[in-house]
PDB file of N, H, CA, C and O in Angstrom:
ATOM      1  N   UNK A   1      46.017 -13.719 -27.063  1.00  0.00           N
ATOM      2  CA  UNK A   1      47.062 -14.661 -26.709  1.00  0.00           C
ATOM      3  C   UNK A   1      47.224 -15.621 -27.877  1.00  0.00           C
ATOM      4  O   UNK A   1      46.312 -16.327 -28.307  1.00  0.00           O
ATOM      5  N   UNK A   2      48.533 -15.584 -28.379  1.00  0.00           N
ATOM      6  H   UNK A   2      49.273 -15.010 -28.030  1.00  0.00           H
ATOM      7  CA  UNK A   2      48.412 -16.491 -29.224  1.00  0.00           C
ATOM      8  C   UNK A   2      48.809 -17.744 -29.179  1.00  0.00           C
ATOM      9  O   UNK A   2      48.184 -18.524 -29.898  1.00  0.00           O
ATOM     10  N   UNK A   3      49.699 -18.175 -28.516  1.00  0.00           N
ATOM     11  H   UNK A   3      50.207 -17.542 -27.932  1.00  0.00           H
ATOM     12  CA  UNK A   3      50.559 -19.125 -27.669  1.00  0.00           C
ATOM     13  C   UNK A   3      50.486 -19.988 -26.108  1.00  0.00           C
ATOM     14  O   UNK A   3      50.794 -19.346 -25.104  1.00  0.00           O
ATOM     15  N   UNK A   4      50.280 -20.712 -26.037  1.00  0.00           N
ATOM     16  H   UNK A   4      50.030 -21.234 -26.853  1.00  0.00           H
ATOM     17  CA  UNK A   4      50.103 -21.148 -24.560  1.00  0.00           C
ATOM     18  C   UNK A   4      50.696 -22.166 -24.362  1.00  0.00           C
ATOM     19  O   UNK A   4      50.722 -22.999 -25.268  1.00  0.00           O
ATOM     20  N   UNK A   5      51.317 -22.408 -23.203  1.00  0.00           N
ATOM     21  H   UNK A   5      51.296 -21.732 -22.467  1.00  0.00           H
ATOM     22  CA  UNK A   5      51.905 -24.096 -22.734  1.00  0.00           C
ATOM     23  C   UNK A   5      51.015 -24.572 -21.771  1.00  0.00           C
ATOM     24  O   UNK A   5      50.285 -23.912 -21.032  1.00  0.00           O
ATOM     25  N   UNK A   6      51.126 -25.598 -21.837  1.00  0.00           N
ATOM     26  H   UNK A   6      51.719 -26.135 -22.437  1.00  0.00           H
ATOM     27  CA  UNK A   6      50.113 -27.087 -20.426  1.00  0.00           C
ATOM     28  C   UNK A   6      50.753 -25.975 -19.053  1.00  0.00           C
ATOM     29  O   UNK A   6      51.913 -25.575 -18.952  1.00  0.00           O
ATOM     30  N   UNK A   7      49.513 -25.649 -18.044  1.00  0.00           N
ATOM     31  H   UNK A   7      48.570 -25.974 -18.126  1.00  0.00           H
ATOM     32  CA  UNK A   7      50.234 -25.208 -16.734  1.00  0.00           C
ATOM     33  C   UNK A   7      50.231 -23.189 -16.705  1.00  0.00           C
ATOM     34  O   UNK A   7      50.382 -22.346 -15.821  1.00  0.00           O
ATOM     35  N   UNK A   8      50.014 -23.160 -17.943  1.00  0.00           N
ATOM     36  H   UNK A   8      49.892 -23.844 -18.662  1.00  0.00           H
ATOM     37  CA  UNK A   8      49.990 -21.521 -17.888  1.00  0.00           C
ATOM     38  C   UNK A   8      48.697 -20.843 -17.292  1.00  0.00           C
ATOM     39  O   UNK A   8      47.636 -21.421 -17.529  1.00  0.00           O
ATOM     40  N   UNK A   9      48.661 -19.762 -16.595  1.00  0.00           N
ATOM     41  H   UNK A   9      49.523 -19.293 -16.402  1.00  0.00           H
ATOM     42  CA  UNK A   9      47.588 -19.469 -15.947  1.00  0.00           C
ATOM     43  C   UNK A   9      46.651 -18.382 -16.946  1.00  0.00           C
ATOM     44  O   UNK A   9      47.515 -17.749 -17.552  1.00  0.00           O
ATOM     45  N   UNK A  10      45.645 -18.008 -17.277  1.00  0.00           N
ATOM     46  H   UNK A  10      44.943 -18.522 -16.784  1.00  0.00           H
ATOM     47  CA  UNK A  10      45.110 -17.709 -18.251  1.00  0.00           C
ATOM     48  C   UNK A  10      43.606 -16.871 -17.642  1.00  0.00           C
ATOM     49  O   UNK A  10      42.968 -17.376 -16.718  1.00  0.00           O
ATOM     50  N   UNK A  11      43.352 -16.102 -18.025  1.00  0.00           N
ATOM     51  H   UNK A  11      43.870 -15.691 -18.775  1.00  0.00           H
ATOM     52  CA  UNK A  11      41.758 -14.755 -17.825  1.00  0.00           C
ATOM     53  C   UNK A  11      41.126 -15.381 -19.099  1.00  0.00           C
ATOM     54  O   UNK A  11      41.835 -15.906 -19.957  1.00  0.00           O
ATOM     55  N   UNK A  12      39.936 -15.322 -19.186  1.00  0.00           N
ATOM     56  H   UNK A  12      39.360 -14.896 -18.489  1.00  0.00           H
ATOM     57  CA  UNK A  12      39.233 -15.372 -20.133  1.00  0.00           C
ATOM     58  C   UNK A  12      38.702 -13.899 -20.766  1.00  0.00           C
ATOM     59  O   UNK A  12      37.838 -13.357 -20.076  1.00  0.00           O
ATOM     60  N   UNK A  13      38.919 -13.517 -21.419  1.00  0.00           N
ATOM     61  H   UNK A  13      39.620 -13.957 -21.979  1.00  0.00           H
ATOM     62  CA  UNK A  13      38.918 -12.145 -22.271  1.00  0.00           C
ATOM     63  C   UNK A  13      37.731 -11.390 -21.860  1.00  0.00           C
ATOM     64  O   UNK A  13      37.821 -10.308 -21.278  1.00  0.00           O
ATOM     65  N   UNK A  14      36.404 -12.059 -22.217  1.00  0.00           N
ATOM     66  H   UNK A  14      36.330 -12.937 -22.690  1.00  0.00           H
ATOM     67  CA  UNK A  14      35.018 -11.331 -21.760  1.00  0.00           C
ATOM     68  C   UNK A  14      34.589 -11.212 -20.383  1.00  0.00           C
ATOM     69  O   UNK A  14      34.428 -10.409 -19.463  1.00  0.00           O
ATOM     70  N   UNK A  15      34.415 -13.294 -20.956  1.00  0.00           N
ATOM     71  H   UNK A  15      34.546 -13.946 -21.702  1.00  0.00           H
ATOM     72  CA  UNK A  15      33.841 -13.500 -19.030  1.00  0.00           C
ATOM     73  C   UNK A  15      34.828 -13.152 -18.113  1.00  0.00           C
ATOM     74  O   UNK A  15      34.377 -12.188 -17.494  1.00  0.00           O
ATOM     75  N   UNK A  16      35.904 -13.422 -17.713  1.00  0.00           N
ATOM     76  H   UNK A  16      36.269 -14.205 -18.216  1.00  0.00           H
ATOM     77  CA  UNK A  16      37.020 -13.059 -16.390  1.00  0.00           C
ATOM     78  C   UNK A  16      37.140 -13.985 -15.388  1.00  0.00           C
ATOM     79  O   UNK A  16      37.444 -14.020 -14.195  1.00  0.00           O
ATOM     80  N   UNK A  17      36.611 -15.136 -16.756  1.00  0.00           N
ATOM     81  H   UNK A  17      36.364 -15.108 -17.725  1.00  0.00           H
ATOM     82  CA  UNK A  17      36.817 -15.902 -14.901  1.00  0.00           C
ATOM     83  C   UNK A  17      38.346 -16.605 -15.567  1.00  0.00           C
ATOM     84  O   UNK A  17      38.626 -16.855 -16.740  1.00  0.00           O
ATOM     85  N   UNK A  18      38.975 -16.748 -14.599  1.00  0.00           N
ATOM     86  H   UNK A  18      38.748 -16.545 -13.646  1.00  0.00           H
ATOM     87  CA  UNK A  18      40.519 -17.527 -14.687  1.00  0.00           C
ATOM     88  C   UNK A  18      40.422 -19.145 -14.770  1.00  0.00           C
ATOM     89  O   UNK A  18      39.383 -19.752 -14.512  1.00  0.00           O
ATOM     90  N   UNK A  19      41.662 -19.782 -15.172  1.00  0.00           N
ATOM     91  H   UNK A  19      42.507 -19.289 -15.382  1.00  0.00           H
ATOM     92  CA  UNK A  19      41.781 -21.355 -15.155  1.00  0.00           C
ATOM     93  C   UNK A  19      43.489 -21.451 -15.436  1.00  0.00           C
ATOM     94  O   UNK A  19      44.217 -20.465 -15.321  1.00  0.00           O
ATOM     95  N   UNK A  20      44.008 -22.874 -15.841  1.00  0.00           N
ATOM     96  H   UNK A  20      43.417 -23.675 -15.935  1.00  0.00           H
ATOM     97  CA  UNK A  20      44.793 -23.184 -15.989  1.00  0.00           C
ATOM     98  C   UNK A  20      44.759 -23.788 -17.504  1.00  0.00           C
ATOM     99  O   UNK A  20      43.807 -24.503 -17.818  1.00  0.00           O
ATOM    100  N   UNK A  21      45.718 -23.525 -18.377  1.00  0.00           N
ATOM    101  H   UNK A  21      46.491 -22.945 -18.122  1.00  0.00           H
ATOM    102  CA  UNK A  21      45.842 -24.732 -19.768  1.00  0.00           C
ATOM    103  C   UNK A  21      46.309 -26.080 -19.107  1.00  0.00           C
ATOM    104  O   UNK A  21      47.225 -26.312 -18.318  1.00  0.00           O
ATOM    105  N   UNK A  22      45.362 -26.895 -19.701  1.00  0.00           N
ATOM    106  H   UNK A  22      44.618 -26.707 -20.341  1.00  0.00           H
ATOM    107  CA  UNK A  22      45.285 -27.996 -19.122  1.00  0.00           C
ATOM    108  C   UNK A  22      45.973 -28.913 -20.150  1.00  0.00           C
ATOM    109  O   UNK A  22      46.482 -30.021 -19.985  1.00  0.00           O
ATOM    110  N   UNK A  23      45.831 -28.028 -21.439  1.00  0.00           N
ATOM    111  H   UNK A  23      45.417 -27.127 -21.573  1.00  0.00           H
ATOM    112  CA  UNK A  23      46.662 -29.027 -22.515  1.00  0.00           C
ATOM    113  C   UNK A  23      46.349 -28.137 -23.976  1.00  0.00           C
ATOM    114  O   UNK A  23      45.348 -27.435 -24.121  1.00  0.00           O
ATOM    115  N   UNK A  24      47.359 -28.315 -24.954  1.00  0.00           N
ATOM    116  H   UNK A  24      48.172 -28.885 -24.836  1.00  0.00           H
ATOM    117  CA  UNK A  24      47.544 -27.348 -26.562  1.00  0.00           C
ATOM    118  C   UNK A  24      47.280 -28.164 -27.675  1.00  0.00           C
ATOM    119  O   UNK A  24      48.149 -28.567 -28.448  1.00  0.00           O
ATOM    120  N   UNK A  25      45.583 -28.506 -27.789  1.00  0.00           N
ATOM    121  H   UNK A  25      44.877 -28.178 -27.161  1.00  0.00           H
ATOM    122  CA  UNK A  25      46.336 -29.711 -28.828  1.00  0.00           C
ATOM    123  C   UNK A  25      46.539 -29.425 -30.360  1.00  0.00           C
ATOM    124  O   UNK A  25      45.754 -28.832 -31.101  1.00  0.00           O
ATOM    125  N   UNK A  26      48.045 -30.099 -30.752  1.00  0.00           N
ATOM    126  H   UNK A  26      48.682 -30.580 -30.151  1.00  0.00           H
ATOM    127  CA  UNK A  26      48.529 -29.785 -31.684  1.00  0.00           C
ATOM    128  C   UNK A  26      47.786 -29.519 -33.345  1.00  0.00           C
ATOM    129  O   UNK A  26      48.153 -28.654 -34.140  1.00  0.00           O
ATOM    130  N   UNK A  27      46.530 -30.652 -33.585  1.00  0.00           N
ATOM    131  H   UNK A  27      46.232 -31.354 -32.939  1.00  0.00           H
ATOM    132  CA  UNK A  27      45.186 -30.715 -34.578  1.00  0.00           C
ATOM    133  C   UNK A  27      44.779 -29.250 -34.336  1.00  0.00           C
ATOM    134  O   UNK A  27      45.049 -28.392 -35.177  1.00  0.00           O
ATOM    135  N   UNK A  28      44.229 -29.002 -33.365  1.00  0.00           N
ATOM    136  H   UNK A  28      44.010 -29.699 -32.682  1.00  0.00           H
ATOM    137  CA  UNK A  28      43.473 -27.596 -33.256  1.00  0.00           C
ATOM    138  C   UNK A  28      44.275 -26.265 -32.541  1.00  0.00           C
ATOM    139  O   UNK A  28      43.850 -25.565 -31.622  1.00  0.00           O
ATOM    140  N   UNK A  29      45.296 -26.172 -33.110  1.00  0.00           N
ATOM    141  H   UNK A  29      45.641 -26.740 -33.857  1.00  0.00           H
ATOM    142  CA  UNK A  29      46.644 -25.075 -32.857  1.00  0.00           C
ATOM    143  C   UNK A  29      45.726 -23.620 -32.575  1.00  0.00           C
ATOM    144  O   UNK A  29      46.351 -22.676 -32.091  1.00  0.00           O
ATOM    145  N   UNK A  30      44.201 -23.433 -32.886  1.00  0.00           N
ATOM    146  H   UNK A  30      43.694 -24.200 -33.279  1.00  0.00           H
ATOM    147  CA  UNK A  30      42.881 -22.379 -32.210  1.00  0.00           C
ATOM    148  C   UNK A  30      42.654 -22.100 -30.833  1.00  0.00           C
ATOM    149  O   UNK A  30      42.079 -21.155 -30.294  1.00  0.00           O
ATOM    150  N   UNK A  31      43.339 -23.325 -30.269  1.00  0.00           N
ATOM    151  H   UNK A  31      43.806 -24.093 -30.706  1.00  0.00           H
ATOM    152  CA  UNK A  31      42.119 -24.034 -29.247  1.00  0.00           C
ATOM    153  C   UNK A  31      43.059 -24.077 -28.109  1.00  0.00           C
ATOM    154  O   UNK A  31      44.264 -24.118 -28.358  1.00  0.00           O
ATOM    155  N   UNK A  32      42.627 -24.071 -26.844  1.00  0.00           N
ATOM    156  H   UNK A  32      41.649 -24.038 -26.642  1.00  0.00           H
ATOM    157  CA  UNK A  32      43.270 -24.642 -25.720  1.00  0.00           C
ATOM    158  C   UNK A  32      42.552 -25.468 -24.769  1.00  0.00           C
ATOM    159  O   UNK A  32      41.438 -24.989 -24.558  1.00  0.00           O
ATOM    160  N   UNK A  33      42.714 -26.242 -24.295  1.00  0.00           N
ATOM    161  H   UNK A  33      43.619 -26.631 -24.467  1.00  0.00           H
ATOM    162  CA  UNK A  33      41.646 -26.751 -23.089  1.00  0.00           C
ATOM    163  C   UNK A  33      42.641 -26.482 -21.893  1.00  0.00           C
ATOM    164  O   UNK A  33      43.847 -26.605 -21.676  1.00  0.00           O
ATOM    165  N   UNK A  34      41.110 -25.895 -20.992  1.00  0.00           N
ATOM    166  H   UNK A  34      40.131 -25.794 -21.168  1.00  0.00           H
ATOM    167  CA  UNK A  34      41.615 -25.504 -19.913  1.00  0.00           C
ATOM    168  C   UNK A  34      40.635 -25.817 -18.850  1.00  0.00           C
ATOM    169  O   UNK A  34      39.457 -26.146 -18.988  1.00  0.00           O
ATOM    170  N   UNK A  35      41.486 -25.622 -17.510  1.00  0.00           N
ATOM    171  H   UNK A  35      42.443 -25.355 -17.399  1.00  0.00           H
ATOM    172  CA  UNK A  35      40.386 -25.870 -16.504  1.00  0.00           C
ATOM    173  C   UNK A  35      40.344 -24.874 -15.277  1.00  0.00           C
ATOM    174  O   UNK A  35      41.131 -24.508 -14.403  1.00  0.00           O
ATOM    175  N   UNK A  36      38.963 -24.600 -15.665  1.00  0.00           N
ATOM    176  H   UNK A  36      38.324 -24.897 -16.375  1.00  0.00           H
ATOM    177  CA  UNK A  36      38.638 -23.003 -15.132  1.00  0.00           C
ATOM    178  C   UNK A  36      38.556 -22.971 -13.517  1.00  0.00           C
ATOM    179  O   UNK A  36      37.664 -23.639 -12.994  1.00  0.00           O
ATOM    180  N   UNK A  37      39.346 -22.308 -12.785  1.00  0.00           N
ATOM    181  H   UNK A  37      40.070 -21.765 -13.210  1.00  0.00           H
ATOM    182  CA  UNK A  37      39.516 -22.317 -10.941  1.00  0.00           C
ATOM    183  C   UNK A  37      38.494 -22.575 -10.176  1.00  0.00           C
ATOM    184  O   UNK A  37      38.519 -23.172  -9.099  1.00  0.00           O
ATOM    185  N   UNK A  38      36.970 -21.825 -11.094  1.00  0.00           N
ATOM    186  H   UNK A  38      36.950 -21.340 -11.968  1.00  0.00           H
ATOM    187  CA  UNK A  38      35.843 -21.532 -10.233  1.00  0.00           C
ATOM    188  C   UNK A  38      34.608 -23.154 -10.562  1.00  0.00           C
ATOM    189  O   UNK A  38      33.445 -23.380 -10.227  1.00  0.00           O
ATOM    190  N   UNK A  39      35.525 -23.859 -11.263  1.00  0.00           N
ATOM    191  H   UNK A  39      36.470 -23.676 -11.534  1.00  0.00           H
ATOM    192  CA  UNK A  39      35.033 -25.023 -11.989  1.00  0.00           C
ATOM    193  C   UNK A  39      35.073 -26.416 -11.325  1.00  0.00           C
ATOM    194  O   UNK A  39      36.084 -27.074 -11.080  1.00  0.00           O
ATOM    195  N   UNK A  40      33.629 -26.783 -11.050  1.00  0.00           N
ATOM    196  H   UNK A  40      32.808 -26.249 -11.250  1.00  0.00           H
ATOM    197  CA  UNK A  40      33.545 -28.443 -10.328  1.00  0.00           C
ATOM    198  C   UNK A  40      33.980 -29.392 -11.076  1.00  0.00           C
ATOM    199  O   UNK A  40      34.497 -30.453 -10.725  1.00  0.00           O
ATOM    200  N   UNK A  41      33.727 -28.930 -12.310  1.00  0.00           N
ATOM    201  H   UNK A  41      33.307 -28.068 -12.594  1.00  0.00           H
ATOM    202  CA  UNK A  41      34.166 -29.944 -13.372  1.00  0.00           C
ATOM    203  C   UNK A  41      35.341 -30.803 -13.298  1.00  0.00           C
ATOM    204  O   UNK A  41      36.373 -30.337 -12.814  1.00  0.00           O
ATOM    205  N   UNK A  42      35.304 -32.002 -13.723  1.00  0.00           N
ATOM    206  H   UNK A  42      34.466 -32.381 -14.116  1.00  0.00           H
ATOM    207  CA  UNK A  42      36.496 -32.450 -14.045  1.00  0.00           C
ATOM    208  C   UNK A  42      37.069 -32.436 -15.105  1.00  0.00           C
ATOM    209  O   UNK A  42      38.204 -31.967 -15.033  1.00  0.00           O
ATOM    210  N   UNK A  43      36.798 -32.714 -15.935  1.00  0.00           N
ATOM    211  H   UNK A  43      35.875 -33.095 -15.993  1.00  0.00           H
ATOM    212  CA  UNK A  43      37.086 -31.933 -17.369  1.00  0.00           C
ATOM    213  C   UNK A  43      37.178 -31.106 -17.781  1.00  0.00           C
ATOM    214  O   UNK A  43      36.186 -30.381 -17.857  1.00  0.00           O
ATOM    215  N   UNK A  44      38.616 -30.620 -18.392  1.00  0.00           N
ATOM    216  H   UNK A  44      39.422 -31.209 -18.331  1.00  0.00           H
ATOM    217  CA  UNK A  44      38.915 -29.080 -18.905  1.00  0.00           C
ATOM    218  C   UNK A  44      37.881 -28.898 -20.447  1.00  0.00           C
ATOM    219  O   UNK A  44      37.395 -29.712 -21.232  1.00  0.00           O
ATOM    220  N   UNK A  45      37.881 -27.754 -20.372  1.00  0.00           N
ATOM    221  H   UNK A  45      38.276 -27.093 -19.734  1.00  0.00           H
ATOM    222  CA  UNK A  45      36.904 -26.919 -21.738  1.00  0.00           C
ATOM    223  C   UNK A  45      37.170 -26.418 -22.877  1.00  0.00           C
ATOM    224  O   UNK A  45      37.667 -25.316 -22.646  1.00  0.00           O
ATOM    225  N   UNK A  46      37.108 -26.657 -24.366  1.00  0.00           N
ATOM    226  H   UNK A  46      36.705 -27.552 -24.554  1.00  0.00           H
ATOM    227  CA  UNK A  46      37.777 -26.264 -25.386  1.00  0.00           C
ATOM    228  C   UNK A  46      37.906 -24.725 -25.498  1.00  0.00           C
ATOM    229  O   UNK A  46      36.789 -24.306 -25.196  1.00  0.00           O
ATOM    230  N   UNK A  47      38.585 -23.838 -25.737  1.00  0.00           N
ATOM    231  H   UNK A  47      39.493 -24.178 -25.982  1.00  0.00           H
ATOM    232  CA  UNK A  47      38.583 -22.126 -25.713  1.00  0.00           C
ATOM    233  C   UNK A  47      39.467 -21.667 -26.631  1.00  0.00           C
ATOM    234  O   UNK A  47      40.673 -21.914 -26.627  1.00  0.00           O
ATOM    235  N   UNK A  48      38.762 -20.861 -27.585  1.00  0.00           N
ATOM    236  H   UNK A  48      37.782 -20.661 -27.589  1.00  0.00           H
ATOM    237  CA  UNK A  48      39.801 -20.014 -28.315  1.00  0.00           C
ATOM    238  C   UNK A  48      40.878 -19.730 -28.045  1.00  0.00           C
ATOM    239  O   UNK A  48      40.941 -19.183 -26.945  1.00  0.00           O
ATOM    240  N   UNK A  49      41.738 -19.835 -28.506  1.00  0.00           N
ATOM    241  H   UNK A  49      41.687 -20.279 -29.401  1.00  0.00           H
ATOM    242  CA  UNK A  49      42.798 -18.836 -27.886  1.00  0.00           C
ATOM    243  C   UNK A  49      42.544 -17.312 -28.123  1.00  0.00           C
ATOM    244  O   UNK A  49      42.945 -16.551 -27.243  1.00  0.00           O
ATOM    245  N   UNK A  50      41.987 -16.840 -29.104  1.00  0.00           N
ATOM    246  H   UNK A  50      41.661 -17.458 -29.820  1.00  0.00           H
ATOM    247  CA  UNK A  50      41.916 -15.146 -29.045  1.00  0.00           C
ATOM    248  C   UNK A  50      40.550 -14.868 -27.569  1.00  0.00           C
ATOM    249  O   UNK A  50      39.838 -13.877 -27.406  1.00  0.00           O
ATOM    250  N   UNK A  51      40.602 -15.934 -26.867  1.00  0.00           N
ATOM    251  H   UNK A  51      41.180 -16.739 -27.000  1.00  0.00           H
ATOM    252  CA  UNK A  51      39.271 -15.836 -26.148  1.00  0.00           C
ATOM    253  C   UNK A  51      40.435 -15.318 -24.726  1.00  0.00           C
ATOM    254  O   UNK A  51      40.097 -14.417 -23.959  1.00  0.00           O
ATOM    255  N   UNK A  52      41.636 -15.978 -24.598  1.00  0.00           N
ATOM    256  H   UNK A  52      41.910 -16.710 -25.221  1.00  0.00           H
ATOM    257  CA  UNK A  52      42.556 -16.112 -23.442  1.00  0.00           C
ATOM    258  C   UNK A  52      43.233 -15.003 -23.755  1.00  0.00           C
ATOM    259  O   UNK A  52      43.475 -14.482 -24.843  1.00  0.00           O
ATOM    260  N   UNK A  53      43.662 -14.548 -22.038  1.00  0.00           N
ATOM    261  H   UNK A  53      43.466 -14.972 -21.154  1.00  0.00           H
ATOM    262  CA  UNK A  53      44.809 -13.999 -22.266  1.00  0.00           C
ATOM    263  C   UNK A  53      45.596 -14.207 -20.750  1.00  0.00           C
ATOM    264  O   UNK A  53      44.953 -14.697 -19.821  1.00  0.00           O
ATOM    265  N   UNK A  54      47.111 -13.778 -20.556  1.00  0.00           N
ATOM    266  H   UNK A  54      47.632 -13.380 -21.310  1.00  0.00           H
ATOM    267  CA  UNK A  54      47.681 -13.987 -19.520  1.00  0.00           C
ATOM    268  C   UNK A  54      47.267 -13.354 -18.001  1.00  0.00           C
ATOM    269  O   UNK A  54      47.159 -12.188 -17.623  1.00  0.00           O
ATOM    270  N   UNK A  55      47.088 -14.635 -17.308  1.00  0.00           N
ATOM    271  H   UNK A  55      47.176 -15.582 -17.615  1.00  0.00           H
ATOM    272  CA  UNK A  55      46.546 -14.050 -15.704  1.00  0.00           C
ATOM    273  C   UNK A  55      47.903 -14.159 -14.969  1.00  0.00           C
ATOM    274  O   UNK A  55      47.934 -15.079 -14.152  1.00  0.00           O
ATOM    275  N   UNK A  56      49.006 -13.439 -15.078  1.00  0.00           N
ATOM    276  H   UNK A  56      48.981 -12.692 -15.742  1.00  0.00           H
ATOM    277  CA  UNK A  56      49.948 -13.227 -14.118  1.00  0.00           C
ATOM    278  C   UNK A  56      50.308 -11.986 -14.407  1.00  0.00           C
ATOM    279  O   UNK A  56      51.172 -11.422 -13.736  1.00  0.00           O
TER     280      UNK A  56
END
């Protein structure tokens, strides 16, 4: 995946677990933070983008 917007739903390539982009930030155009479905966290997680790919 090379591309993502805030709100896009997203698989994680290896692991499989799903989340949401939570935000693209523009400094690290690599990177997405996201926040993973199966996740207590409140805070989304920095992730490759070659790590994502589309969950719809």
């Amino acid at each position: 995946m090379t591309k993502v917007i805030e709100g896009d739903p997203v698989r994680h390539r290896t692991d499989g677990w799903t989340g949401t982009v939570a935000e693209t930030p523009s400094g690290l155009a690599n990177h997405a933070w996201v926040n993973r479905d199966s996740s207590g966290d409140t805070y989304p997680e920095m992730v490759l983008l070659t790590d994502l790919e589309s969950a719809e």
